[in-house]
C-alpha positions as CSV (number, residue, x, y, z in Angstrom):
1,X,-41.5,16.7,-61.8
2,X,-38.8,15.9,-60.1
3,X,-34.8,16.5,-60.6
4,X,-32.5,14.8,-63.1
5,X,-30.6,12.9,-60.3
6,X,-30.7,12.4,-56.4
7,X,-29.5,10.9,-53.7
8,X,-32.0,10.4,-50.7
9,X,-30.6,9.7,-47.4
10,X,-27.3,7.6,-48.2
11,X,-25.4,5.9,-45.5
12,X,-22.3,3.7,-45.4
13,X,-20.3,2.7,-42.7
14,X,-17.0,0.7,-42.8
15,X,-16.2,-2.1,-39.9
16,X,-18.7,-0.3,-37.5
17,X,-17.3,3.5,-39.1
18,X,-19.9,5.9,-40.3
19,X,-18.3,6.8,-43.4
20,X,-21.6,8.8,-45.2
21,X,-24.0,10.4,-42.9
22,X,-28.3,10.7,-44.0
23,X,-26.7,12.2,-47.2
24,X,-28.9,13.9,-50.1
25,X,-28.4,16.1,-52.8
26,X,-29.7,16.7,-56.1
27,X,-29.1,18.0,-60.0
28,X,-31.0,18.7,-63.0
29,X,-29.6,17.4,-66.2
30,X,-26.6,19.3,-67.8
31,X,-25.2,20.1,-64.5
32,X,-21.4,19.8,-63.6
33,X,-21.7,19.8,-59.5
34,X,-18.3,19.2,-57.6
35,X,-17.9,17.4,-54.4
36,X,-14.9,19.6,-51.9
37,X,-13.9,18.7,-49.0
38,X,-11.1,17.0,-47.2
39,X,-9.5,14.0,-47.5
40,X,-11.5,11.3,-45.9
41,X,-14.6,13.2,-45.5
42,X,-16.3,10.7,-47.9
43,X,-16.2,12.0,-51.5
44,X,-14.8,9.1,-53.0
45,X,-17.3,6.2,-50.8
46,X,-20.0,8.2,-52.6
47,X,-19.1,8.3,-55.9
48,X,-18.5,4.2,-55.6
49,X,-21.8,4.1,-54.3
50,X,-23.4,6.2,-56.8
51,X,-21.3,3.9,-59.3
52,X,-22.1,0.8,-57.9
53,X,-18.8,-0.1,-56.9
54,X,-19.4,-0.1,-53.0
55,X,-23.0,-1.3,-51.5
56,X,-24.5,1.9,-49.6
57,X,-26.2,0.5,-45.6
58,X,-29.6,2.6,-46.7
59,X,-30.9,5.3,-48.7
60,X,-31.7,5.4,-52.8
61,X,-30.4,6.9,-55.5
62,X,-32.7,7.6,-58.6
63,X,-31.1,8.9,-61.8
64,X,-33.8,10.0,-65.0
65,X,-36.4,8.5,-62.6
66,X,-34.6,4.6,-62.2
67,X,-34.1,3.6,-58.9
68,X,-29.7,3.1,-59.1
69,X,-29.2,0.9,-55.9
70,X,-30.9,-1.9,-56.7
71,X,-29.4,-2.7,-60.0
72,X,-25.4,-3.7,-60.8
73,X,-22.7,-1.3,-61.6
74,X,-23.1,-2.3,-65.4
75,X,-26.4,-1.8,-65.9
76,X,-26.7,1.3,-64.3
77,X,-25.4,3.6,-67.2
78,X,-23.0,5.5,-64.9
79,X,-19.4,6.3,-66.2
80,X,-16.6,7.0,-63.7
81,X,-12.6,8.2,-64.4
82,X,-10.3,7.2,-61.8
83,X,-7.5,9.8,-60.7
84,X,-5.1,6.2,-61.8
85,X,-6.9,6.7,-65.5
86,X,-6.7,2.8,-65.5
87,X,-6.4,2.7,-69.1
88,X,-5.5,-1.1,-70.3
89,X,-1.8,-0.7,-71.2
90,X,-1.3,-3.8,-74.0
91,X,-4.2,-1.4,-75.8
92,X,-3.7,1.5,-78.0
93,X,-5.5,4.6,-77.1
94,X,-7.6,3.5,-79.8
95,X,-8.9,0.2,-78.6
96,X,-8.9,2.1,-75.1
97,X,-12.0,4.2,-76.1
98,X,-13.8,1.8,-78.3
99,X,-13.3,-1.0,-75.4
100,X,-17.0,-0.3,-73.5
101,X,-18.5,0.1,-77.1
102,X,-17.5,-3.4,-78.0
103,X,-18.5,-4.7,-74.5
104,X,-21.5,-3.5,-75.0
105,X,-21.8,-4.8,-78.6
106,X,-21.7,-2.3,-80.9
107,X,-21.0,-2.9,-84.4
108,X,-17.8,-2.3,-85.7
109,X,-19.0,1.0,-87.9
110,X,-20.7,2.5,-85.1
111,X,-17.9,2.1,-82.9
112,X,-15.2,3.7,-85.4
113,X,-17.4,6.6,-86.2
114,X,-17.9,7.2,-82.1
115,X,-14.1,6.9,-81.1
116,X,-13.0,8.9,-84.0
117,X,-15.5,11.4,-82.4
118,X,-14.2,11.2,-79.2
119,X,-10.7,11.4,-80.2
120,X,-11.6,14.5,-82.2
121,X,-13.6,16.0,-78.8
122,X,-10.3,15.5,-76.6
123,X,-7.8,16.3,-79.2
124,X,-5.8,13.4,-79.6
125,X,-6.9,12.0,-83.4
126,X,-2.7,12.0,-84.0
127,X,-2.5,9.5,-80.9
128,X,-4.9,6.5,-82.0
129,X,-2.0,3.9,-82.5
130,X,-0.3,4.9,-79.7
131,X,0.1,2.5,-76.2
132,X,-1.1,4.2,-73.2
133,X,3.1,4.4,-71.8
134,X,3.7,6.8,-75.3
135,X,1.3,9.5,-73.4
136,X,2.2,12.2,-71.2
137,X,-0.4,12.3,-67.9
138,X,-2.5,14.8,-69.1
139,X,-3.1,12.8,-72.5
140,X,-3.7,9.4,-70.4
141,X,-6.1,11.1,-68.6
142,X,-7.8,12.7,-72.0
143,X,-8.1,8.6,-72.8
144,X,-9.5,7.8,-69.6
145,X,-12.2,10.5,-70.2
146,X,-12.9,9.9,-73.6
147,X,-13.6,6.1,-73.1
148,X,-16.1,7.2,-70.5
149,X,-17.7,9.6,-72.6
150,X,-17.9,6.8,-75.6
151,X,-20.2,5.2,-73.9
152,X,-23.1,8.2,-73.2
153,X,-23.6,7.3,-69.6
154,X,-26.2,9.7,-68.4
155,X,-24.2,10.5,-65.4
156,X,-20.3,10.7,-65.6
157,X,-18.6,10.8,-62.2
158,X,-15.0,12.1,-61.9
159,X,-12.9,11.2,-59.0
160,X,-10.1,14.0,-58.5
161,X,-8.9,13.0,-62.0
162,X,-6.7,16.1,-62.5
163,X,-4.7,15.4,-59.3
164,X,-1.5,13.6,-60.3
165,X,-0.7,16.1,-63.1
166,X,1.2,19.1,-62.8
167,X,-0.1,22.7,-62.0
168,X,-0.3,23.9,-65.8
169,X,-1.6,20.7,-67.3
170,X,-4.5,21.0,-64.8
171,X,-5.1,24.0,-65.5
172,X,-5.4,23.5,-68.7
173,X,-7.2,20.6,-68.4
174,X,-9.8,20.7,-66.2
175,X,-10.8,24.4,-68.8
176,X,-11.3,21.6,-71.5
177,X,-12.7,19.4,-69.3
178,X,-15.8,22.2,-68.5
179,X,-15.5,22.6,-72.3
180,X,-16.6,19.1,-73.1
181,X,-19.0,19.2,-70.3
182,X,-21.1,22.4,-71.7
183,X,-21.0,21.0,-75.2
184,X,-22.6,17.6,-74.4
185,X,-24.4,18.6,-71.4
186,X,-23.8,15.9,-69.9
187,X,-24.2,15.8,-66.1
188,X,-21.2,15.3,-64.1
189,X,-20.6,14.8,-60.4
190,X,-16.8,16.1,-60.0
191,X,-14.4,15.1,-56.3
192,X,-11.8,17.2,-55.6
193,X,-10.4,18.6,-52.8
194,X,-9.0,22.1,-54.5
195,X,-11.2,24.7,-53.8
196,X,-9.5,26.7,-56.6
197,X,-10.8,24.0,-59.1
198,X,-14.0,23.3,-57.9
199,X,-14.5,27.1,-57.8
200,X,-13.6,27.0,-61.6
201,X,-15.9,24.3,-62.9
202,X,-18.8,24.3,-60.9
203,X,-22.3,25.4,-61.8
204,X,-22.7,24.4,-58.2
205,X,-20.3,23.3,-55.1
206,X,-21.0,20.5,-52.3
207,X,-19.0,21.3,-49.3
208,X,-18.4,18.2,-47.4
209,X,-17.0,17.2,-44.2
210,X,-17.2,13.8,-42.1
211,X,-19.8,11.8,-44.5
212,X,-22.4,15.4,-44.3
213,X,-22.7,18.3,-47.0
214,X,-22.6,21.2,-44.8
215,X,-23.3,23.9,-47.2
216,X,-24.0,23.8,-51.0
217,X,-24.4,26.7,-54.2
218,X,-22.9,28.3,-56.9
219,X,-19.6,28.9,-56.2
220,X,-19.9,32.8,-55.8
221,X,-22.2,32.0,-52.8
222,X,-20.2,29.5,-51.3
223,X,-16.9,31.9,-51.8
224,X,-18.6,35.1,-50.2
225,X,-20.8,33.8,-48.3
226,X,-19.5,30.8,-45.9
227,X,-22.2,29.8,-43.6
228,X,-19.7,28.1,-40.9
229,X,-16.0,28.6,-40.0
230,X,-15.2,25.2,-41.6
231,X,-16.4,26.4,-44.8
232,X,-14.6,29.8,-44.1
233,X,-11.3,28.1,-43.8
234,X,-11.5,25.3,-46.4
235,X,-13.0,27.5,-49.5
236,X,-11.6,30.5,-49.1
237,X,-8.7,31.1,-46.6
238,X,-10.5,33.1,-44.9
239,X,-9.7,34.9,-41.4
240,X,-11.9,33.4,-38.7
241,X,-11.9,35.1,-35.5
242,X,-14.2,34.7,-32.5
243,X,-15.8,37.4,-30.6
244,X,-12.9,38.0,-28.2
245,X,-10.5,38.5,-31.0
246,X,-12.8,40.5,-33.2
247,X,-12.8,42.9,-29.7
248,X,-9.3,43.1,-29.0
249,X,-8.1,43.4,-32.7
250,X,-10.7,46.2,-33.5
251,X,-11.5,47.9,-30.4
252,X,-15.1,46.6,-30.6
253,X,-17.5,46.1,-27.9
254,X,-21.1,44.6,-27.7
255,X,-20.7,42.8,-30.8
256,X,-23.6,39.7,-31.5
257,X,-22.2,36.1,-32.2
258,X,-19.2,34.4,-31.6
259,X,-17.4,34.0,-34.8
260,X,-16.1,36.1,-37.7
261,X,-15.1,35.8,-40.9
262,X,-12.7,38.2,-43.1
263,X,-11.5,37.4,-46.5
264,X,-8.1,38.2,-47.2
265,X,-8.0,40.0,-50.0
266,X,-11.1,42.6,-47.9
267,X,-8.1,43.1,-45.6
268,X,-5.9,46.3,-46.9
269,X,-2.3,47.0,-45.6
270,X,-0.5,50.4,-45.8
271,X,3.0,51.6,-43.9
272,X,2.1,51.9,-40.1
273,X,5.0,55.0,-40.5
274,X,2.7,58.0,-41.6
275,X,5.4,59.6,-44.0
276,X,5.7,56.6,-46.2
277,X,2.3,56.3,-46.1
278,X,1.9,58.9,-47.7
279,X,4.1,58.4,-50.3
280,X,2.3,55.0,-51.6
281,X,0.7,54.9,-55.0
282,X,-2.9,54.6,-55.4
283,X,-3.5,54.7,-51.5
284,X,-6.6,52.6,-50.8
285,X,-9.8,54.1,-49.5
286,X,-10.8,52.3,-46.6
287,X,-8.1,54.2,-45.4
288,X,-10.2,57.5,-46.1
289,X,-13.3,55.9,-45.1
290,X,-14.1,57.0,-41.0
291,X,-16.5,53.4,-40.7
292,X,-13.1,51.4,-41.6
293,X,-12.3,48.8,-38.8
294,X,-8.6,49.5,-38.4
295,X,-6.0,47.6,-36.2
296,X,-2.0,48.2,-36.0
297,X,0.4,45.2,-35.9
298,X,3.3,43.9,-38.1
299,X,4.3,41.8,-40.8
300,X,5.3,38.3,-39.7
301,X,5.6,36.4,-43.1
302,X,5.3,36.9,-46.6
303,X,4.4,34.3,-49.0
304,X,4.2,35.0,-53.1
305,X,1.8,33.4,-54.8
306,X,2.1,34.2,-58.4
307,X,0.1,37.4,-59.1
308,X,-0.5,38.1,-55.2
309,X,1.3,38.5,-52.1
310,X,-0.1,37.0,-48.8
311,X,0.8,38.8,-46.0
312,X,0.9,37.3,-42.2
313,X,0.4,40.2,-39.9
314,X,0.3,40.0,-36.3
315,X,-1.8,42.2,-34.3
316,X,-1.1,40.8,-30.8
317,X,-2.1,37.8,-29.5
318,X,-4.2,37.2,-33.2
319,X,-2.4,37.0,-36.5
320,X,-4.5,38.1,-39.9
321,X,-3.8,37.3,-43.2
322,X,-3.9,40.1,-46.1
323,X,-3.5,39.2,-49.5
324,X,-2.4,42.2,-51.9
325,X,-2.0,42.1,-55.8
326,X,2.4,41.6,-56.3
327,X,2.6,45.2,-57.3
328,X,6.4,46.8,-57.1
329,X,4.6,49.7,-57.3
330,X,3.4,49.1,-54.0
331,X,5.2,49.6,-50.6
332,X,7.9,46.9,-50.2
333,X,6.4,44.3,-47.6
334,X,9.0,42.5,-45.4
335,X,9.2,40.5,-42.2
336,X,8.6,43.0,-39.6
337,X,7.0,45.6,-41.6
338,X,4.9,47.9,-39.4
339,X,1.5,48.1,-40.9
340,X,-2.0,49.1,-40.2
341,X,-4.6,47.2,-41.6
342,X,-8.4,48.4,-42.7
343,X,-11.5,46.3,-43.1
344,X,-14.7,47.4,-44.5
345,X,-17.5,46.0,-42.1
346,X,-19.7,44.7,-44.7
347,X,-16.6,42.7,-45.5
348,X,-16.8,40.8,-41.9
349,X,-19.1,38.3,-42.1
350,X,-21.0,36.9,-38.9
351,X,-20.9,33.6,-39.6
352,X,-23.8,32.6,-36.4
353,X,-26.1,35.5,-38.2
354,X,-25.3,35.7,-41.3
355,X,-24.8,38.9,-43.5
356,X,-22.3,41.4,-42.6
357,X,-21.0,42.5,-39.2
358,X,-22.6,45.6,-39.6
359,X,-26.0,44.0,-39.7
360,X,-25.6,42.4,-36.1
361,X,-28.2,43.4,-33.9
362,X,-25.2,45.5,-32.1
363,X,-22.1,46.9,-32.2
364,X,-19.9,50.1,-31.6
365,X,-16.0,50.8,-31.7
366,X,-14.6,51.7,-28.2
367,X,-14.2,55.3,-27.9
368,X,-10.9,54.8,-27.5
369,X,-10.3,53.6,-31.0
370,X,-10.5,56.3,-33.8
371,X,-9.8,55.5,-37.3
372,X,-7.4,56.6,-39.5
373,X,-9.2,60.1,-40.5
374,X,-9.6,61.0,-36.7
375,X,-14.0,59.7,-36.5
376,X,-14.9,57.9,-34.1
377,X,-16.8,54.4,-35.3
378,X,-20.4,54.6,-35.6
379,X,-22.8,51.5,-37.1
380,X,-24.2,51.8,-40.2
């Protein structure tokens, strides 16, 4: 038996432009999959294709085992909110949900009892008379969903629908919009290029990048384990540093591949000055721990970002980012902050190997490097 939905080798190309490259996934039904990846990398082609609404070059695309391609965008059973909610605006929100119902020839009972459902599920019964300029973004976009939904497509696509609305309305909103997800179980196909969101919603994450997906899995794999420096960078913020820079930050030799990859928040800071050190509360332990990769440097910027401080600190020639919980507990950081960094090694991630540095064929710390508790580095 085969899955719910999939896509088989799509292509699409634009005035002699590869746009979509041999693409394929699949999902089983009840899944909410998101699409990430940067602008232009061909999100949006592929949901009009899936939809209908653009004509692929080759491939197919079967959903609940009918062939999609061959059939027009209405008969396909395919749903699809806009990130411009294109609600009708001489409607009422109303008339805005019920308007596929009558299109499709409902009668007029069946139609009242499903939009009064659907304005119960998004939590807007107070707003049926209202005209779609009345609504605040957040509730246009509740309408533009619920008409959608109204209809029971068997696949809903979602093309960054959150993206005009502020930070908390999203926030809020794309929580009820997993909410409605789980309790119909329907399957959804999500675009957006927020890898905060996508790692929020997603019971699975499509990373994409010039028309390919270059890696795809829940979104705990996808954040900790990257499987390229693209990924590293786009999902995650991670550090990636080739083998030269690995070296010369860490006082490593011999090491196996050519790029790393170090999350932020793996890196720890502490005062490079040994007597404020010392007087820092809750002092980490990869500053205890003799296998710690350590490196000296200073802080060159300091962004706050809500609960967290990121931390720009350069060790030389390579600048590593450290992200720390905003703790005024913690040692004050400030430009030019003297710091010295520790890094677990089964927090460095060889990204041509896979798994942690310290499952590389080889590697050892110059004896000239010694971490903080006076060992020398030894592999694990």
């Amino acid at each position: 038996m085969g899955s719910y939905f999939t896509l088989n080798a799509i292509t699409k190309s634009f005035n002699g432009s590869q746009v979509l490259n041999n693409l394929s996934l699949e999902a089983e039904q009840g899944e909410l999959l998101t699409l990430l990846g940067p602008s232009g990398c061909g999100k949006s082609t592929l949901l009009r294709c899936i939809a209908g609404l653009d004509v692929m070059d080759n491939g197919s695309i079967l959903l609940d085992g009918v062939e999609l391609s061959t059939l027009p965008a209405k008969k396909r059973n395919v749903g699809m909110v806009f990130q411009s909610y294109a609600l009708f605006p001489n409607l009422t929100v109303y008339d805005n949900i019920a308007f596929g119902l009558k299109m499709r020839g409902d009668r007029r009972e069946q139609i009242r009892s499903r939009v009064e459902e659907m304005l119960e599920l998004v939590e807007l019964s107070g707003k049926r008379k209202e005209y779609p300029h009345r609504l605040s973004g957040g509730q246009q976009q509740r309408v533009a969903l619920a008409r959608s939904l109204a209809v029971e497509p068997k696949l809903l696509l979602l093309d960054e629908p959150l993206s005009a609305l502020d930070a908390k309305i999203r926030r809020n909103l794309r929580m009820e919009l997993r909410r409605i997800q789980q309790r119909l179980k329907m399957t959804m196909i999500f675009v957006t290029h927020d890898q905060e969101e996508a790692l929020m919603i997603s019971d699975r994450v499509f990373i994409m990048n010039e028309g390919q997906i270059i890696q795809s899995g829940r979104p705990e794999e996808i954040y900790t384990e990257p499987s390229s420096a693209f990924t590293a960078r786009f999902i995650g913020h991670y550090n990636v540093l080739n083998r030269q820079e690995m070296e010369a930050v860490f006082g490593l030799r011999e090491l196996a591949g050519s790029a790393y990859a170090i999350r932020p928040e793996a890196v720890k800071l502490r005062p490079a000055d040994e007597e404020t050190a010392h007087g820092v509360k809750a002092q980490d332990d990869s500053f205890r721990d003799s296998s710690a990769l350590t490196a000296q440097g200073h802080v060159t910027e300091v962004t706050v970002l809500g609960s967290l401080i990121r931390c720009t600190v350069s060790t030389g020639e390579t600048e590593i980012q450290a992200d720390m919980l905003n703790d005024r507990y913690r040692f004050p950081i400030r430009q030019g902050t003297g710091v010295t960094l520790a890094v677990d090694p089964e927090d460095c991630r060889n990204l041509d190997h896979g798994g942690a540095i310290g499952r590389c064929p080889s590697y050892q710390k110059n004896e000239s490097f010694t971490s903080l508790s006076g060992s020398r580095f030894t592999a694990r």
